[in-house]
DRENPA-3360 file (N, C-alpha, C; in nm, 2 decimals, always signed):
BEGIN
1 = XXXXXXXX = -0.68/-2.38/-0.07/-0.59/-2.26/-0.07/-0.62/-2.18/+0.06 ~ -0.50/-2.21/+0.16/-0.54/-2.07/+0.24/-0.56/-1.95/+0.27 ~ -0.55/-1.91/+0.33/-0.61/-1.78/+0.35/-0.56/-1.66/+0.47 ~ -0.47/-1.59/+0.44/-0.34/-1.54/+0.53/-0.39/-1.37/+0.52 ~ -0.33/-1.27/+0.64/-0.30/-1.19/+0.63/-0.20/-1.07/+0.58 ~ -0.19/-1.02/+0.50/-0.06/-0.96/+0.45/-0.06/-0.79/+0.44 ~ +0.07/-0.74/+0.43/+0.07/-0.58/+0.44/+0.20/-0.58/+0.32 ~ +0.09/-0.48/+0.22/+0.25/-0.42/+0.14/+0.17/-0.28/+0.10;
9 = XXXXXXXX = +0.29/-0.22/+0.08/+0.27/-0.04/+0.07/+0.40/-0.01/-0.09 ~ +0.34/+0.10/-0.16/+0.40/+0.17/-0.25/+0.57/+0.21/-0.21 ~ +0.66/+0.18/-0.33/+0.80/+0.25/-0.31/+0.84/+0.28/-0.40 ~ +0.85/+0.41/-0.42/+0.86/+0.47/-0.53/+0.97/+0.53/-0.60 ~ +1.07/+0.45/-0.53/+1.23/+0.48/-0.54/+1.26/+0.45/-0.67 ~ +1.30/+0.51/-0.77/+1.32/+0.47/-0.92/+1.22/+0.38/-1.01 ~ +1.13/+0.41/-0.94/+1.00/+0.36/-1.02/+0.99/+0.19/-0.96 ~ +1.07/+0.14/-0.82/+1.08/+0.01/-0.77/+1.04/-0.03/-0.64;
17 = XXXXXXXX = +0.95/-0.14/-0.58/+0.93/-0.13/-0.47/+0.98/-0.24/-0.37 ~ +0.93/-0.29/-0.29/+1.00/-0.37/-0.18/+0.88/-0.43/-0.13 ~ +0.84/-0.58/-0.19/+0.77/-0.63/-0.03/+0.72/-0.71/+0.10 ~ +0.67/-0.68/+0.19/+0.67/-0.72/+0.29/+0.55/-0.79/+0.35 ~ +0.58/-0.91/+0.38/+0.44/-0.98/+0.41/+0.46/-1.03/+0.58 ~ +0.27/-1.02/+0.62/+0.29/-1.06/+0.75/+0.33/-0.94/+0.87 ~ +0.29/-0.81/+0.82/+0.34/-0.73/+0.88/+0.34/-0.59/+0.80 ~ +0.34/-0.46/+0.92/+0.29/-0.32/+0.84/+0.43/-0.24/+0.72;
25 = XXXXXXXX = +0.35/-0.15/+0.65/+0.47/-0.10/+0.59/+0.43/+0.03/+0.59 ~ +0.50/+0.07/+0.56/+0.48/+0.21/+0.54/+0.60/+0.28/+0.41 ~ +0.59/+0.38/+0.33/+0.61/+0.45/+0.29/+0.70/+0.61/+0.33 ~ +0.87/+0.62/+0.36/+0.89/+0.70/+0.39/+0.96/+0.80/+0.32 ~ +0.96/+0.94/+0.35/+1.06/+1.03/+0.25/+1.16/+1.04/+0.31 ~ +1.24/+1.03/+0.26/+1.41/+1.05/+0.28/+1.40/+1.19/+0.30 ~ +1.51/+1.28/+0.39/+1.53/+1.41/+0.42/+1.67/+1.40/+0.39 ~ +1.67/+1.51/+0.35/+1.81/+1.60/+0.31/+1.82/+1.77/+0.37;
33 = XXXXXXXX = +1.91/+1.75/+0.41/+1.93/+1.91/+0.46/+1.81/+1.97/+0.53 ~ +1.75/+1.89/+0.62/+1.60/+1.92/+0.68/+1.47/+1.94/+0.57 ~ +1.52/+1.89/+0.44/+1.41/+1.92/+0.35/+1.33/+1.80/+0.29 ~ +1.26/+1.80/+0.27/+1.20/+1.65/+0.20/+1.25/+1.66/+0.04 ~ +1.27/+1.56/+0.03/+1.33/+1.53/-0.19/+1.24/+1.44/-0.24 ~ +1.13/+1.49/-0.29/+1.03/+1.49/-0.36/+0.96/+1.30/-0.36 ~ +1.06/+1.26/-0.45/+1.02/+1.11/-0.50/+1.11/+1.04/-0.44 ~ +1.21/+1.07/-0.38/+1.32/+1.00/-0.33/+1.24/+0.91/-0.15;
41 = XXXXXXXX = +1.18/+0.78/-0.15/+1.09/+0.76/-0.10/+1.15/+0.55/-0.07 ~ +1.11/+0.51/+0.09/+1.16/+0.39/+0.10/+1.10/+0.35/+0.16 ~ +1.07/+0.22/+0.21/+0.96/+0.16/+0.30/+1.02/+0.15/+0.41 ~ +0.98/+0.12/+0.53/+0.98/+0.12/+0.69/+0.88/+0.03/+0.73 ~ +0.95/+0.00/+0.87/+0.83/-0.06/+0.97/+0.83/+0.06/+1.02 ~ +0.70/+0.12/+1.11/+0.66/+0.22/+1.18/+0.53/+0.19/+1.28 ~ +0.52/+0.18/+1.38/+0.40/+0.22/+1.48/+0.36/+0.06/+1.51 ~ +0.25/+0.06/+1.52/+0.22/-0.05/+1.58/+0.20/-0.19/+1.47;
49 = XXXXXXXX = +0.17/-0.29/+1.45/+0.20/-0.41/+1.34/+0.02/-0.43/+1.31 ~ +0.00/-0.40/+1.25/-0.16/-0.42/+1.15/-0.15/-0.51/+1.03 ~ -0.25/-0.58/+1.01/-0.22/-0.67/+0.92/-0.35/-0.60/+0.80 ~ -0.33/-0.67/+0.67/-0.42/-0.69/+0.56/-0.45/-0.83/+0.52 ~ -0.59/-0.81/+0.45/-0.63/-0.94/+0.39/-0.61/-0.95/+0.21 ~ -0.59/-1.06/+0.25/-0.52/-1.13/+0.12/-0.51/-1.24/+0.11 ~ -0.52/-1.33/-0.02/-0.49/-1.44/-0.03/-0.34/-1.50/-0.08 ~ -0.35/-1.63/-0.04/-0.20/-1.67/-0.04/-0.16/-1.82/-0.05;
57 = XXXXXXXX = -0.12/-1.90/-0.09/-0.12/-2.05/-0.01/+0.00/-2.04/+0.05 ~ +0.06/-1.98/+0.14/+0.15/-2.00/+0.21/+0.14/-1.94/+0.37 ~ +0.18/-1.95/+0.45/+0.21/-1.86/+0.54/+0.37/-1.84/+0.57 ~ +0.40/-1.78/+0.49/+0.55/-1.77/+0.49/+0.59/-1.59/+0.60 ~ +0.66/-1.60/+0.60/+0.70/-1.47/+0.71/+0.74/-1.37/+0.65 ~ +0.80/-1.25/+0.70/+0.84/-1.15/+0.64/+0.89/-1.16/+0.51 ~ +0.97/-1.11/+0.43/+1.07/-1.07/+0.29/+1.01/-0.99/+0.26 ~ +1.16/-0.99/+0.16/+1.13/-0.84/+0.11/+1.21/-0.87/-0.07;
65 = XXXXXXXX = +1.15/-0.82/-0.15/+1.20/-0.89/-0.26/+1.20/-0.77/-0.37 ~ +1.28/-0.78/-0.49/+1.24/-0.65/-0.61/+1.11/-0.74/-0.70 ~ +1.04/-0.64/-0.72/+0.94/-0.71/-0.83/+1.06/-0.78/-0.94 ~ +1.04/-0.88/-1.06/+1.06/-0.97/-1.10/+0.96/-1.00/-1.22 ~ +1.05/-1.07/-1.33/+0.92/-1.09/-1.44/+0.85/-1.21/-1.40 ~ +0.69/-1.18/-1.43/+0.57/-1.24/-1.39/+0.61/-1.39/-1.50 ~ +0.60/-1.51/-1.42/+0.60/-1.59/-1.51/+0.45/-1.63/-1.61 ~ +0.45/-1.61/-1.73/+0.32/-1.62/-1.78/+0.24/-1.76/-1.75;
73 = XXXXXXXX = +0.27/-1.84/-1.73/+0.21/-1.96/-1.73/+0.14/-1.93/-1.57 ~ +0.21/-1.93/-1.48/+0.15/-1.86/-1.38/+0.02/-1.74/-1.37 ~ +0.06/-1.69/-1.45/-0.02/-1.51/-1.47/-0.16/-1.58/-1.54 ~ -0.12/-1.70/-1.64/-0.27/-1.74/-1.76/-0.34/-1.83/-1.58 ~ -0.27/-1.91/-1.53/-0.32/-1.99/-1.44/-0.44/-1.90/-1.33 ~ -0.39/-1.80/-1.33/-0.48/-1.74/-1.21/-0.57/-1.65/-1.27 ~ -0.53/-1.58/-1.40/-0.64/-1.52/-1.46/-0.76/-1.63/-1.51 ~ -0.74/-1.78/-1.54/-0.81/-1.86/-1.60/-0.89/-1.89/-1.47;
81 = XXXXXXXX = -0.83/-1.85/-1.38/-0.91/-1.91/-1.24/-1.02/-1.82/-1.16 ~ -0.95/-1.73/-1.23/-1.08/-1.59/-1.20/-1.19/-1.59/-1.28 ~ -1.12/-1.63/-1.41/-1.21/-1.62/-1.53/-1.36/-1.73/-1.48 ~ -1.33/-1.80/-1.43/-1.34/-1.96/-1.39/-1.45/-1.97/-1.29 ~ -1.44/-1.88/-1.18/-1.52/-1.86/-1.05/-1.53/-1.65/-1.07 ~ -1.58/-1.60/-1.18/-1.57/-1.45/-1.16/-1.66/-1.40/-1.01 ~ -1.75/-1.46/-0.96/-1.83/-1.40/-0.82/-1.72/-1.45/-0.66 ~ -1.60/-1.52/-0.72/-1.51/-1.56/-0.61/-1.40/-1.45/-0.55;
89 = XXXXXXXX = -1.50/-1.36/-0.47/-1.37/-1.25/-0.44/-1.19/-1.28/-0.42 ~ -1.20/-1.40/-0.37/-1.07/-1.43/-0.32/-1.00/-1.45/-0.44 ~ -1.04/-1.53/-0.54/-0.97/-1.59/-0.69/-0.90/-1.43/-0.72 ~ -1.00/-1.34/-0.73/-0.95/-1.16/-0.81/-0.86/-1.11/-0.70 ~ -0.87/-1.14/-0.57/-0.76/-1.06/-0.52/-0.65/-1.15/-0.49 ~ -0.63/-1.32/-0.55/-0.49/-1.37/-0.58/-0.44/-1.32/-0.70 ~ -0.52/-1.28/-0.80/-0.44/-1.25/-0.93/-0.41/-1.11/-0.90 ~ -0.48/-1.00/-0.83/-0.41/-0.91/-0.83/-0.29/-0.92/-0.70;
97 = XXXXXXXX = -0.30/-0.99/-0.63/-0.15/-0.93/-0.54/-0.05/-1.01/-0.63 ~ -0.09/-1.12/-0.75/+0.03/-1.21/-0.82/+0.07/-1.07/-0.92 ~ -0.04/-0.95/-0.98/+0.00/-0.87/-1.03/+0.08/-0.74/-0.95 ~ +0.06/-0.73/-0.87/+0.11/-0.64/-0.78/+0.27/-0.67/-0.72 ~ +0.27/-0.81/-0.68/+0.40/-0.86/-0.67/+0.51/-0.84/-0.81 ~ +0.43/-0.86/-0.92/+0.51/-0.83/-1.04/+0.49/-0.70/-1.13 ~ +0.44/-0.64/-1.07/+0.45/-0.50/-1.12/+0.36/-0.46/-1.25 ~ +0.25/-0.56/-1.22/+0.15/-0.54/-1.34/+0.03/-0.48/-1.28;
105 = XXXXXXXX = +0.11/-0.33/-1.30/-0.01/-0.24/-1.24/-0.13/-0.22/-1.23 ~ -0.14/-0.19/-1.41/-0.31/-0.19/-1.46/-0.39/-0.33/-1.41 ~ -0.31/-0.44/-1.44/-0.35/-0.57/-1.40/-0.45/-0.58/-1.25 ~ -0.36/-0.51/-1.15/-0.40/-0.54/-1.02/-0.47/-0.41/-1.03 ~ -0.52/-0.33/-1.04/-0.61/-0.22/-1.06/-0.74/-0.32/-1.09 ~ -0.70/-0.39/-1.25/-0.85/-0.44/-1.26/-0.91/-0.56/-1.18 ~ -0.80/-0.63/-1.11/-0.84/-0.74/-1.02/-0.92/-0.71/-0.88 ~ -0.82/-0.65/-0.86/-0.87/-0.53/-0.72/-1.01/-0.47/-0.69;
113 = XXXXXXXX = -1.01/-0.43/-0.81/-1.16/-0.31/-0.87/-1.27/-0.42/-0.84 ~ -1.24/-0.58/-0.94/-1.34/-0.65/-0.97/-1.37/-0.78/-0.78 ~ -1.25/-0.72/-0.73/-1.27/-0.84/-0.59/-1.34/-0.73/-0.50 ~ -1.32/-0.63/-0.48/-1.42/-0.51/-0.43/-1.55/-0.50/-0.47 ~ -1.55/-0.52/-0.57/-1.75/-0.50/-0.63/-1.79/-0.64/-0.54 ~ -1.72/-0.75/-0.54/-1.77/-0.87/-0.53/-1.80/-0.86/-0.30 ~ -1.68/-0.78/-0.30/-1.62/-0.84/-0.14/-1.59/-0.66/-0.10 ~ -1.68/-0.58/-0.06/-1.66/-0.44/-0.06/-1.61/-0.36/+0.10;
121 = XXXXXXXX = -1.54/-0.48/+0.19/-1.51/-0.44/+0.32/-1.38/-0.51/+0.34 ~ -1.32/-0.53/+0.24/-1.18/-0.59/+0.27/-1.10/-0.49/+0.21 ~ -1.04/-0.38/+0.38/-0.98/-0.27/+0.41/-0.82/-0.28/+0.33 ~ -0.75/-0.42/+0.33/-0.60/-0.45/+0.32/-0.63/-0.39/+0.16 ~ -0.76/-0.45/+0.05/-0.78/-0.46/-0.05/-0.77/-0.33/-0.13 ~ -0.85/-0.20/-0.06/-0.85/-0.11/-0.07/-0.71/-0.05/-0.07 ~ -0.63/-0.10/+0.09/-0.56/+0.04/+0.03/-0.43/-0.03/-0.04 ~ -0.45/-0.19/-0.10/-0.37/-0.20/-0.20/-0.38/-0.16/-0.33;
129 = XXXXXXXX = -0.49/-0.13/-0.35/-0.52/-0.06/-0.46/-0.53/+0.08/-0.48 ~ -0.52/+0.17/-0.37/-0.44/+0.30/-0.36/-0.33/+0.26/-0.44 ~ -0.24/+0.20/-0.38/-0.12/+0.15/-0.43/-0.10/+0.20/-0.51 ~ -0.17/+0.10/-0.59/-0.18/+0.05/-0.76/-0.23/+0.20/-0.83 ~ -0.33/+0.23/-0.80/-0.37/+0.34/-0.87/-0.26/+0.46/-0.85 ~ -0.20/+0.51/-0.75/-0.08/+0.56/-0.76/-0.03/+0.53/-0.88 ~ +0.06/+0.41/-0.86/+0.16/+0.33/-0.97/+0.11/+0.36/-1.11 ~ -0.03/+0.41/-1.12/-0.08/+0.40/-1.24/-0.11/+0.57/-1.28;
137 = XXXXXXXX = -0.08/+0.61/-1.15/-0.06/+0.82/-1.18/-0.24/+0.87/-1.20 ~ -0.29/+0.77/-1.13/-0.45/+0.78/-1.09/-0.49/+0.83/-0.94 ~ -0.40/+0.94/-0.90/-0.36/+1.03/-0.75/-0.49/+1.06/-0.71 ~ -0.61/+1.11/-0.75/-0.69/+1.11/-0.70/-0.80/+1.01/-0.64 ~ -0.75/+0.90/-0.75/-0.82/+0.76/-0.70/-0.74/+0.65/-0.57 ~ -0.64/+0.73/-0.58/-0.54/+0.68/-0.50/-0.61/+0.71/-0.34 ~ -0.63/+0.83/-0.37/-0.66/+0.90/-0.21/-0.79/+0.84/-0.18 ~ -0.89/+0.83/-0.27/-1.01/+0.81/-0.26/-1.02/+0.66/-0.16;
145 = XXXXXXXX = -0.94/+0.59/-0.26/-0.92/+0.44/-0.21/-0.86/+0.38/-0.06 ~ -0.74/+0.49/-0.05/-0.70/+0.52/+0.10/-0.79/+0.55/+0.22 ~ -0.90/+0.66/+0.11/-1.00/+0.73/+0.24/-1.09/+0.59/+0.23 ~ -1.15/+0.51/+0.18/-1.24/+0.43/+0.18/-1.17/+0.34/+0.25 ~ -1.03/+0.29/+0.28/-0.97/+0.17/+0.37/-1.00/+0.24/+0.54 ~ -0.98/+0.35/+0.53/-0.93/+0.43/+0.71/-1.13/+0.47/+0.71 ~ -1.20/+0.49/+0.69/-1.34/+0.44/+0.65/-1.42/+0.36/+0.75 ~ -1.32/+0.25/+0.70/-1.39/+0.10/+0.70/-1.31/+0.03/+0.88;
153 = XXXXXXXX = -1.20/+0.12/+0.85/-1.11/+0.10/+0.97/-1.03/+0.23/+0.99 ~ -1.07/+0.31/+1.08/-0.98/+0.45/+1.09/-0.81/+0.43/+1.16 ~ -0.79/+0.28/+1.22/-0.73/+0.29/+1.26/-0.58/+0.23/+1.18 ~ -0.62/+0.18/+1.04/-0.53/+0.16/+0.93/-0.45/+0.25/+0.90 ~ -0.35/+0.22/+0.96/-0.18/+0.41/+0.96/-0.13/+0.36/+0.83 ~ -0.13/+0.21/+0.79/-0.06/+0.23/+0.63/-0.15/+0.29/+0.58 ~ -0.27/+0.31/+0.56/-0.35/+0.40/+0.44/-0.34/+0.48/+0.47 ~ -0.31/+0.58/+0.61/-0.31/+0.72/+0.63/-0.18/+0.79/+0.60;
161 = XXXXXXXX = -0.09/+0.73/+0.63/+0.09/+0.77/+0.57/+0.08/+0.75/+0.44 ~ +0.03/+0.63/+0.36/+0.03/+0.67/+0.22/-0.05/+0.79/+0.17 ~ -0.11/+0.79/+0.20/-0.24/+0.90/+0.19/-0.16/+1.01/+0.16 ~ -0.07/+1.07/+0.27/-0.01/+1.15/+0.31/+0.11/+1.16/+0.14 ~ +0.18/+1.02/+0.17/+0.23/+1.05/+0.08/+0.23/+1.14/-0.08 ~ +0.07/+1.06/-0.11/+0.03/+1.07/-0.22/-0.04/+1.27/-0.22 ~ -0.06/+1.26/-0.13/-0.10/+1.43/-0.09/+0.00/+1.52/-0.12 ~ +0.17/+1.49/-0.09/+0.26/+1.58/-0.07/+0.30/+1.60/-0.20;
169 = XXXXXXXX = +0.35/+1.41/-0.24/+0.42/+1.42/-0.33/+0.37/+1.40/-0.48 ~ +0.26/+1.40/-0.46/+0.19/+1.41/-0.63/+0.07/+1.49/-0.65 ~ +0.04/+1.52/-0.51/-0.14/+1.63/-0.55/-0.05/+1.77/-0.49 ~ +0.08/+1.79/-0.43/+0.10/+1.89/-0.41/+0.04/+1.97/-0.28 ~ +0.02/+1.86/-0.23/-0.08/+1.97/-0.11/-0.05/+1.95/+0.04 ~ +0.00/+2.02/+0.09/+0.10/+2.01/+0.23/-0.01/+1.98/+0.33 ~ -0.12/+2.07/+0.30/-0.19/+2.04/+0.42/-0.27/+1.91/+0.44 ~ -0.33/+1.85/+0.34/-0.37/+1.73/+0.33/-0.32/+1.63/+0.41;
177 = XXXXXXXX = -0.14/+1.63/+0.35/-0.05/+1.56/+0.39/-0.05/+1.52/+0.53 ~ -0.05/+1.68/+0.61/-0.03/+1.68/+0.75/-0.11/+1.62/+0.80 ~ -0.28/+1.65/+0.75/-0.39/+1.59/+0.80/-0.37/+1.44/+0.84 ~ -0.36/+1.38/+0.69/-0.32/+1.22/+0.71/-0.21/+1.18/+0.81 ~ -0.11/+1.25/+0.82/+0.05/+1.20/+0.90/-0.07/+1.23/+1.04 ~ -0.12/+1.35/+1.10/-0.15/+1.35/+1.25/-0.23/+1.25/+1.25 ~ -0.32/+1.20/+1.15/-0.40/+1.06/+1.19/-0.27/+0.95/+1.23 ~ -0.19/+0.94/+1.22/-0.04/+0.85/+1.21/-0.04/+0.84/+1.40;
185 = XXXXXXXX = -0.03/+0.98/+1.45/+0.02/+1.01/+1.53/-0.12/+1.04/+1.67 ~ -0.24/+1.05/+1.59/-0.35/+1.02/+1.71/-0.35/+0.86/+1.74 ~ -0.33/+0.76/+1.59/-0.31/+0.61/+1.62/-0.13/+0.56/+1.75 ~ -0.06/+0.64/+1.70/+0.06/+0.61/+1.76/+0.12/+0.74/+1.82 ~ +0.13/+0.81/+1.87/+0.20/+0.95/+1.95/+0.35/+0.89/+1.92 ~ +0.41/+0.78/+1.96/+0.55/+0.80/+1.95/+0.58/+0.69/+1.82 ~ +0.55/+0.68/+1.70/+0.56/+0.63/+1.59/+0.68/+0.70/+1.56 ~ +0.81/+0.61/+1.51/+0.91/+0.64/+1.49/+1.00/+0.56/+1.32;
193 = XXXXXXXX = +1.04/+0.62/+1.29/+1.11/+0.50/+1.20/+1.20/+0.42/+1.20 ~ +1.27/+0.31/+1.19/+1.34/+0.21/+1.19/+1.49/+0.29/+1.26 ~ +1.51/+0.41/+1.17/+1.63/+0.50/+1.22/+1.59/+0.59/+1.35 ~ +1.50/+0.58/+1.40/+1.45/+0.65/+1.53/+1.36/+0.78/+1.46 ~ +1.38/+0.79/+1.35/+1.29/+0.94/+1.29/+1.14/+0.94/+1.34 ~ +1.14/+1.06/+1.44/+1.01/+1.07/+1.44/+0.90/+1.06/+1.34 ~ +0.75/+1.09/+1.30/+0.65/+1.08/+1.23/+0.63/+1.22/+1.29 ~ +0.66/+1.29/+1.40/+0.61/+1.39/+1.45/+0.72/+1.49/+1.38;
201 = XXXXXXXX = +0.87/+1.45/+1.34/+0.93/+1.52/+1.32/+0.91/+1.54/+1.16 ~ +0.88/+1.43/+1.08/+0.88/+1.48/+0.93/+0.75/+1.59/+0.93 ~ +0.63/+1.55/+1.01/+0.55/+1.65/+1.03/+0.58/+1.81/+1.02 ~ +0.69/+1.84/+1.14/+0.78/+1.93/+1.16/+0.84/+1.98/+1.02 ~ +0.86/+1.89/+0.90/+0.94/+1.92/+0.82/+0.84/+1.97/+0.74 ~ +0.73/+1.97/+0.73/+0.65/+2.02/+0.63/+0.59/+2.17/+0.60 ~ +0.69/+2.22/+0.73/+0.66/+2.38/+0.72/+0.81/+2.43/+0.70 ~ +0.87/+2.35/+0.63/+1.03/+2.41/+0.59/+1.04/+2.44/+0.43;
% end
């Protein structure tokens, strides 16, 4: 089984996300009328391309897909394989990105949790389990997990933009937010979004 780098981030657009392998993601708010709209939230490429670790047998390239039902025979196969080798970090963080891909939150929470005890410097790991704990309305472990990836690597902008995210849009707290976004922007000064939207400009939006 090889052994590949991958990037996926939270989208919290009707409770569905999008994702993207082989490449960064990020997490953006939609603006309306110069204002930010709470949950209304999409992914982006933004700043420079950072990768995460993870396992995979493929090296396939970008896509972008809707989560999908987990096929069980698949889901028993990789839990039995964790079950199988439990001190095998890599085994726990295939079954959680196979849970993560299918939207089995708690699942990849516990996979995550258990490939970290084992493997406690694999940054991608961390802040996919921000992710997850988000997904799971666990916002304070969310951030914790974020701060522990940018940590390990300060220069990780997907854990600092989610960070952000989870600051604005579920702990309520602007300033937080900001903090994490200008880490965005000490990594990248002209970090823009796919539509040209600055990172400096939603910044801007956060005193409206």
């Amino acid at each position: 089984m090889g052994v590949h780098k991958r990037e996926r981030i939270v989208d919290e657009l009707k409770d569905h996300y999008v994702k993207k392998s082989s490449c960064i993601l990020f997490v953006l708010m939609a603006l309306f009328g110069g204002a930010f709209i709470g949950n209304t939230i999409t992914m982006i490429y933004i700043g420079q391309q950072q990768q995460r670790e993870s396992v995979s047998s493929s090296t396939a390239g970008p896509e972008e897909v809707a989560p999908h039902t987990a096929n069980p025979a698949a889901l028993a196969k990789l839990e039995n394989e964790a079950a199988a080798n439990p001190t095998n970090a890599d085994a726990w963080i295939k079954l959680g990105n196979f849970c993560f891909d299918h939207d089995l939150s708690q699942k990849a929470v516990q996979a995550y949790e258990r490939a970290l005890e084992l493997s406690p410097m694999k940054v991608g790991v961390w802040s996919d389990l921000g992710v997850m704990y988000r997904r799971t309305k666990q916002f304070q472990k969310s951030i914790d997990a974020f701060g522990h990836a940018v940590s390990l690597d300060p220069k990780h902008v997907t854990s600092w933009f989610n960070m952000g995210i989870v600051y604005l849009h579920d702990l309520n707290n602007k300033v937080g937010a900001a903090k994490a976004w200008n880490q965005v922007l000490v990594i990248d000064p002209d970090a823009k979004t796919p539509t040209g939207q600055k990172v400096s400009d939603l910044l801007k939006g956060l005193d409206k």
